[in-house]
C-alpha positions, -999 to +999 in steps of 0.1 A: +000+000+000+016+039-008+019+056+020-002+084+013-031+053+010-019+049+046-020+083+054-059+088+042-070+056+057-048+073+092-071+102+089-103+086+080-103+060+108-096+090+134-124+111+120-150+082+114-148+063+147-141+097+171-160+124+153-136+146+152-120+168+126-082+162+116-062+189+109-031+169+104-007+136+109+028+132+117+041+103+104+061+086+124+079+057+098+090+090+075+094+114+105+074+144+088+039+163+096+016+153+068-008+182+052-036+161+054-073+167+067-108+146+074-141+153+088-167+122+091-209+128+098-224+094+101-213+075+069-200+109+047-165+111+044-145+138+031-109+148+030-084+169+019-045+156+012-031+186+008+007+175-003-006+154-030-036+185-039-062+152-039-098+150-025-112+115-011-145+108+007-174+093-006-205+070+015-191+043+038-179+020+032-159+031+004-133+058+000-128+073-031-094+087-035-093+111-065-053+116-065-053+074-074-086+071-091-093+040-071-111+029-040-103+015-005-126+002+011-132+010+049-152-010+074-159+004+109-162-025+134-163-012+174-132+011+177-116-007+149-113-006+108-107-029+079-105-028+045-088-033+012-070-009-011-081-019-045-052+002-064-024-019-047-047-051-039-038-048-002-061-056+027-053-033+061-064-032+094-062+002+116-072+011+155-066+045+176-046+044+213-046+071+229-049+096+198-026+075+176-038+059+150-022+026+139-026+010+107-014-025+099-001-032+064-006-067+052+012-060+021+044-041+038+037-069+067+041-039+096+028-010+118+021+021+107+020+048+137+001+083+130-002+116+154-034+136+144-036+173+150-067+189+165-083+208+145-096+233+170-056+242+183-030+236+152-004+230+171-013+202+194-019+164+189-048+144+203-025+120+223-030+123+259 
């Protein structure tokens, strides 16, 4: 899966399962801050990833990403998500501890660990 793929489904887990807005990630396998943003209400998704200037959202469960033209799909389950990435024919799993967002990989067969900024103070994280 590409890690801006990672990224969106990062940002889409924290905004669909909290209900709150994302401002932001840092990533922390590339060591950088991430222009990327999501808001969620009920099943409508939309987001912005501002590095790559691509939109994705769409009805749950599916994620259009326009940057790819593909979709991922995205399944909500308790505090968890699944889903494939149809572009890279990856399947992914992703959770949130304590304001990080993980997101496993079965293609890269690892752990992908996200910060997300709030968007109500720019410079702060959700991590407790």
């Amino acid at each position: 899966m590409d890690p801006h793929i990672r990224a969106m489904v990062a940002a889409a887990t924290f905004a669909s399962i909290t209900g709150r807005k994302v401002a932001g990630l840092f990533d922390h396998a590339a060591g950088q801050d991430l222009r990327i943003a999501a808001e969620c209400r009920g099943d409508q998704l939309q987001g912005f990833d501002g590095d790559r200037s691509a939109r994705f959202g769409g009805t749950l469960p599916e994620i259009f990403d326009s940057g790819e033209q593909s979709f991922v799909s995205f399944e909500r389950d308790g505090d968890r998500v699944k889903g494939y990435d149809r572009a890279s024919g990856t399947f992914y799993d992703a959770h949130i501890a304590d304001g990080l967002v993980q997101v496993y990989d079965h293609g890269a067969a690892a752990w992908f660990a996200y910060d997300v900024q709030d968007a109500q103070a720019p410079q702060s994280y959700h991590r407790t």
